[in-house]
C-alpha positions as CSV (number, residue, x, y, z in Angstrom):
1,X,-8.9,-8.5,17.0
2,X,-8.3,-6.5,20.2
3,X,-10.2,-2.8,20.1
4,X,-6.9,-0.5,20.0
5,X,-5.8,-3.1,16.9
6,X,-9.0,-2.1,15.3
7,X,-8.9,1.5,16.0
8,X,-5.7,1.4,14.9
9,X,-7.0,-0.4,11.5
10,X,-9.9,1.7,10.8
11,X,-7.4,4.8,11.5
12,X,-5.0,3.3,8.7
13,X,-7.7,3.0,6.1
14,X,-8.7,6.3,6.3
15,X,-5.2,7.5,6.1
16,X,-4.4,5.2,2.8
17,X,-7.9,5.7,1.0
18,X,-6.8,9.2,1.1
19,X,-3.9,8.6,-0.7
20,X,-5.2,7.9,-3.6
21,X,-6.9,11.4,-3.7
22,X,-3.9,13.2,-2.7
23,X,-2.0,11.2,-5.2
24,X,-4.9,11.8,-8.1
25,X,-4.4,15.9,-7.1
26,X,-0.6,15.7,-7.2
27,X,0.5,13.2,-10.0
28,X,-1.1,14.9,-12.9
29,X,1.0,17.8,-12.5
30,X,4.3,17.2,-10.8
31,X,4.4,13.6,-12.3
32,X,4.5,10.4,-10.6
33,X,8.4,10.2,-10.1
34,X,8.2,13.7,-8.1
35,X,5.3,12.9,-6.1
36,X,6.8,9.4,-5.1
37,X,10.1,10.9,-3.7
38,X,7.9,13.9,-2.2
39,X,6.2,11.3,-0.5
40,X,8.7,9.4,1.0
41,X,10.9,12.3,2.0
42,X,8.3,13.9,3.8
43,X,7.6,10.7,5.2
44,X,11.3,10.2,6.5
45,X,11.1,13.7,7.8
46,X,8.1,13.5,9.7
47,X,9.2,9.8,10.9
48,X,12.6,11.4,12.2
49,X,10.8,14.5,13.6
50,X,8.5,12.3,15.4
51,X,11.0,10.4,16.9
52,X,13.1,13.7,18.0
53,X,10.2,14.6,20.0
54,X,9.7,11.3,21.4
55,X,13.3,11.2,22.4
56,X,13.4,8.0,21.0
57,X,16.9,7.1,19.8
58,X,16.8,5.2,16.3
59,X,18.6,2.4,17.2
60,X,18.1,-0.3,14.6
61,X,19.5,-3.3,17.0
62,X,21.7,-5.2,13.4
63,X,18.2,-4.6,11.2
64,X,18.8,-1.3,9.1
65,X,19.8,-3.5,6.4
66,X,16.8,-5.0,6.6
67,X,14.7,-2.2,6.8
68,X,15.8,-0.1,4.0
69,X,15.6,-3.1,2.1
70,X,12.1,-3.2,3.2
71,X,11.4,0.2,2.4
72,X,12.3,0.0,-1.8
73,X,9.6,-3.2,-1.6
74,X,6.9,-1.7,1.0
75,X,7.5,2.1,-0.4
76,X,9.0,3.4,-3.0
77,X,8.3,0.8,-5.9
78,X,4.5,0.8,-5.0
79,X,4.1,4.4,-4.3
80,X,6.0,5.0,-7.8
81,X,3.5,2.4,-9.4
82,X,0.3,4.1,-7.6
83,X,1.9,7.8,-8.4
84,X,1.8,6.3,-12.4
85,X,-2.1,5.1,-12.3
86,X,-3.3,8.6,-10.3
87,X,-2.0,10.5,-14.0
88,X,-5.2,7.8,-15.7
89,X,-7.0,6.0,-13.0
90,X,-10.0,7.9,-10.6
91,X,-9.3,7.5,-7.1
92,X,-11.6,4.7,-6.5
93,X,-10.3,2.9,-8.9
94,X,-6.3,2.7,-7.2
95,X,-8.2,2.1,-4.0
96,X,-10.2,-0.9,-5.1
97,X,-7.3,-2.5,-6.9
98,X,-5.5,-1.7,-3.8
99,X,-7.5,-4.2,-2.3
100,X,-6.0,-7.2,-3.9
101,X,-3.3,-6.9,-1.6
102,X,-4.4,-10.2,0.3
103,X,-4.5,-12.3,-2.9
104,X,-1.3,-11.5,-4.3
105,X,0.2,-12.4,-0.2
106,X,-2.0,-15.5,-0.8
107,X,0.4,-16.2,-3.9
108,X,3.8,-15.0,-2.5
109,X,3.0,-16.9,0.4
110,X,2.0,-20.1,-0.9
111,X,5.2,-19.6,-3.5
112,X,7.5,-18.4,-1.4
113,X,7.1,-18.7,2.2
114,X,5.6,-22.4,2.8
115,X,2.0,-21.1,3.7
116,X,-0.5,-23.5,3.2
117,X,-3.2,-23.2,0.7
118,X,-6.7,-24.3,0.0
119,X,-9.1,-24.6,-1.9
120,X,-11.2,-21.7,-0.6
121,X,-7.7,-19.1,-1.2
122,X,-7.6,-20.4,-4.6
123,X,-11.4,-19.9,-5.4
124,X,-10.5,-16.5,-3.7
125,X,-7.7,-15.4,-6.0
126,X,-9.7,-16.3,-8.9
127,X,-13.3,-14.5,-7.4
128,X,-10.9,-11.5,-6.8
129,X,-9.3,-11.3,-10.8
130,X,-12.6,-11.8,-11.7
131,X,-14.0,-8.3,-10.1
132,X,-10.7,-6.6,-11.1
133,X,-12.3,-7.7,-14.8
134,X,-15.5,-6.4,-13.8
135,X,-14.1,-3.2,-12.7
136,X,-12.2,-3.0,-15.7
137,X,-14.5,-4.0,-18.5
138,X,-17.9,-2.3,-16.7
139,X,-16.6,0.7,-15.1
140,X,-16.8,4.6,-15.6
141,X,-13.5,5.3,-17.5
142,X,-13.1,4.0,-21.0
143,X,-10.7,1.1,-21.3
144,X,-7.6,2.8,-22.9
145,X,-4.0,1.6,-23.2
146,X,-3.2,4.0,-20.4
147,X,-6.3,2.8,-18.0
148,X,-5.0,-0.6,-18.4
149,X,-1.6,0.6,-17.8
150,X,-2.6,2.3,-14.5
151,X,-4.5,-1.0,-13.5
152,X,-1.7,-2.7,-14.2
153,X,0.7,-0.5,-12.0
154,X,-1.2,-0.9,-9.3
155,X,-1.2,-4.9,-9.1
156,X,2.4,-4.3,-9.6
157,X,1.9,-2.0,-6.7
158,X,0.0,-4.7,-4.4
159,X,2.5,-7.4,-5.3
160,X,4.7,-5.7,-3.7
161,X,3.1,-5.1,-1.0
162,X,1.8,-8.5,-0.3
163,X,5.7,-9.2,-0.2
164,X,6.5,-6.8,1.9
165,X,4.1,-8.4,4.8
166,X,6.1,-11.5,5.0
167,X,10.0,-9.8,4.6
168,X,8.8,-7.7,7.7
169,X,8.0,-11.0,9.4
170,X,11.1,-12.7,8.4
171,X,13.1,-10.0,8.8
172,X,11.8,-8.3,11.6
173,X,9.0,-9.6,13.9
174,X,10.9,-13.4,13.7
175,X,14.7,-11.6,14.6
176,X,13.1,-10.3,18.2
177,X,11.2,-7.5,16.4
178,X,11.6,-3.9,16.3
179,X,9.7,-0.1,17.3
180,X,7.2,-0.1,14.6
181,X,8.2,3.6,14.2
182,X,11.8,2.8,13.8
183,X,11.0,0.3,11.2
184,X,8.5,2.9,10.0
185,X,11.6,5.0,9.2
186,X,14.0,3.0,8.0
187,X,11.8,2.0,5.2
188,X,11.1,6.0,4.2
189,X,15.0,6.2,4.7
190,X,15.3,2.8,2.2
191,X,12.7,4.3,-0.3
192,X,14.3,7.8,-0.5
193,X,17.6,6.3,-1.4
194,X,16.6,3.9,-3.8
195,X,14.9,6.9,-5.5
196,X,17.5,9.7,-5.0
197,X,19.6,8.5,-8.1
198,X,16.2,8.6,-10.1
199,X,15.6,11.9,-9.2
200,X,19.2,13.2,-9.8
201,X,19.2,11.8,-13.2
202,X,15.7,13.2,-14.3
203,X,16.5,16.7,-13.1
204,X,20.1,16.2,-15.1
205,X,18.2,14.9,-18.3
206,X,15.5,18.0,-18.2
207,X,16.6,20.8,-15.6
208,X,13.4,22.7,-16.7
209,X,11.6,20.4,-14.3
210,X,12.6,21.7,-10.9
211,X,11.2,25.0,-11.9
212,X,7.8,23.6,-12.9
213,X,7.8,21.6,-9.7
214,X,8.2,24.6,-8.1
215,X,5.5,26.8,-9.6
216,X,2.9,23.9,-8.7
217,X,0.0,25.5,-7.3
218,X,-0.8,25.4,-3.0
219,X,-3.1,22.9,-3.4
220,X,-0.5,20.4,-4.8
221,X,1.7,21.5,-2.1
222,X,-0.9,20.6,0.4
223,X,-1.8,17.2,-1.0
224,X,1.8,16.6,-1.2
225,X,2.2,17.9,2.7
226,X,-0.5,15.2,3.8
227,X,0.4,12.6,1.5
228,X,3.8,12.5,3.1
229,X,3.3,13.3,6.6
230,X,-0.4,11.8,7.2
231,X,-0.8,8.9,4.4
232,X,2.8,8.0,4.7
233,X,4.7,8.8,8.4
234,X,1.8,8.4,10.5
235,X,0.0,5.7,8.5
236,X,3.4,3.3,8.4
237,X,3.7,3.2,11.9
238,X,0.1,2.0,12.3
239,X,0.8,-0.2,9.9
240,X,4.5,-2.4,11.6
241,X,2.3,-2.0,15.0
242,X,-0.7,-3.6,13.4
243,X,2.0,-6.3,11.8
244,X,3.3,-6.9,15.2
245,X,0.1,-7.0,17.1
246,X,-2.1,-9.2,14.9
247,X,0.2,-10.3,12.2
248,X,0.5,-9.7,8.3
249,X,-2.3,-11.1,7.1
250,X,-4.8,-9.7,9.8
251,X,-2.8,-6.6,9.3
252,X,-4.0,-6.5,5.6
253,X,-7.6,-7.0,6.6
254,X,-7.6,-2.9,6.5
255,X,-7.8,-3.5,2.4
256,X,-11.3,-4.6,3.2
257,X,-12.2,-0.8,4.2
258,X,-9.4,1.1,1.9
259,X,-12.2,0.9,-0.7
260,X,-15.3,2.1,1.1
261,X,-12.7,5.7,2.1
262,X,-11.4,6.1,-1.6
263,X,-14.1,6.1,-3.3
264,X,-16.0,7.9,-1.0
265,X,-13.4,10.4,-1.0
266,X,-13.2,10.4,-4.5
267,X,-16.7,11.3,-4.5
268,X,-16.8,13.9,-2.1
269,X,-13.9,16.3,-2.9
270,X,-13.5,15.4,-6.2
271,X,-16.7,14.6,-7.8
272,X,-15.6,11.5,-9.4
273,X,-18.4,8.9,-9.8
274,X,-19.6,6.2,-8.0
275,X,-21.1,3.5,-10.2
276,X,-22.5,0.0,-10.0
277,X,-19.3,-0.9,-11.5
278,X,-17.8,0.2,-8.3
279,X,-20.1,-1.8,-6.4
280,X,-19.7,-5.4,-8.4
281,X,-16.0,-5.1,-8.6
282,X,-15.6,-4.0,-5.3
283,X,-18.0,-6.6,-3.8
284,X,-16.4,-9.2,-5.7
285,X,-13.1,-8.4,-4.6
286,X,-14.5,-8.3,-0.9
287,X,-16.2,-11.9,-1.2
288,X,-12.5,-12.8,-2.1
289,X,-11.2,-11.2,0.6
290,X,-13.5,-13.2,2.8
291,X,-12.4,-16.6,1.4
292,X,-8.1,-15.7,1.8
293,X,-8.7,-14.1,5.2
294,X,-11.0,-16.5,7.0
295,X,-8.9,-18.8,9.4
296,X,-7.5,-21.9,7.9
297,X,-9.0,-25.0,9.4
298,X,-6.3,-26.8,11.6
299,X,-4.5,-30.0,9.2
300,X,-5.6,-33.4,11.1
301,X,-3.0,-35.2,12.8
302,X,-1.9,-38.7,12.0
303,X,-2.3,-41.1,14.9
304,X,0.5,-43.2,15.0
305,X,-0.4,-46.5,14.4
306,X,-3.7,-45.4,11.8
307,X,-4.2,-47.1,8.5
């Protein structure tokens, strides 16, 4: 991987391991629904800001469609589904499920997109459910209905996002491609619509809410500031570049050091534990990131002629 492409990723882990904080300081007392639209429409805003001062026109060249489809998968259901875990799950936690985001591409790939697959992905997926178990069963949080609910969200979460790899392919890169920060924005812009009509409804159904939003304390404010403009705007379009640069599996080698930034942290500004539990799932989940991500050994060809 060329050095600016790894700047670039080690930059982006950074950014998305503190997420997961911001998201654990925020959830709990706005709620994941307000957080998640927070996030997105600071996200659009700092995208279109960014782009103002760039004096880059957002011309979409026949692919906003596609973008704001992109956004719902890539943004707004995840973020909603990691939003839910931060109200039950530490930190850490999110950010080493976060990691399976290679395993579940493995799947949707092989599923739906014609990818070949080995026997080394397979053992892979399996090594990596296996330290998600380990996290689960030996970790520092007791195994509740809502832990496993949070754990849960977030595989929802990283389905999606292993998804959202190859739609930006397809839909993107392969159709002559596209300014990462365009497609950066038109994804916020796809994820605050699809959650606008959410929104509406909830503040309809309890009008209350808006005030309590409101009366959240500065911190929240601030987590929700950086979540938005940081961990969302900036972090996205590292992300399409890295996707057009290197491609959307390389591109989610930066779940491999996602981990080591959230729970460290987790540990440092919130005090949250870090356990041998964290270590065997984590390292589990890495060894199965090694198998999925290791280059796929060319398929002989035939020799005509051969029996």
């Amino acid at each position: 991987m060329p050095l600016p492409s790894f700047l670039r990723l080690v930059l982006l882990a950074a950014l998305w391991g503190g997420s997961f904080l911001l998201m654990r300081v925020a959830a709990p007392v706005l709620g994941a629904l307000p957080t998640t639209f927070a996030r997105v429409l600071l996200g659009a805003a700092g995208l279109a800001l960014l782009l103002v001062v760039l004096r880059l026109r957002p011309q979409f060249g026949g692919k906003l469609g596609a973008t704001l489809l992109l956004g719902v998968v890539n943004s707004g259901i995840p973020f909603l589904m990691f939003a839910m875990a931060a109200r039950s799950l530490p930190a850490g936690y999110s950010a080493i499920l976060n990691a399976t985001t290679p395993l579940m591409g493995v799947l949707i790939g092989a599923l739906a997109f014609g990818e070949r697959i080995t026997a080394a992905r397979v053992g892979g997926v399996v090594l990596g459910m296996a330290g998600v178990a380990v996290l689960a069963q030996a970790g520092p949080v007791a195994l509740t209905p809502e832990v496993l609910g949070g754990m849960g969200a977030c595989l929802v979460a990283t389905a999606c996002y292993g998804l959202a790899g190859f739609l930006t392919k397809r839909w993107i890169t392969e159709r002559g491609g596209l300014d990462s920060r365009i497609v950066a924005l038109g994804s916020q812009m796809g994820a605050v619509l699809v959650l606008v009509p959410v929104v509406a409804w909830e503040l309809l159904r309890q009008p209350a809410v808006a005030t309590a939003w409101l009366a959240a304390p500065a911190p929240v404010w601030g987590a929700l500031l950086a979540l938005g403009l940081l961990c969302t705007a900036l972090a996205y379009v590292l992300y399409f570049r890295l996707i057009a640069d290197v491609g959307p599996l390389k591109a989610l080698t930066v779940t491999f050091l996602i981990p080591l930034f959230g729970v460290a942290w987790g540990w440092l500004l919130l005090g949250e534990p870090a356990t041998l539990a964290h270590v065997a799932g984590g390292g589990l989940i890495a060894a199965a990131l090694w198998l999925v991500l290791r280059p796929v050994p060319a398929a002989p060809v035939a020799l005509r002629g051969a029996r």
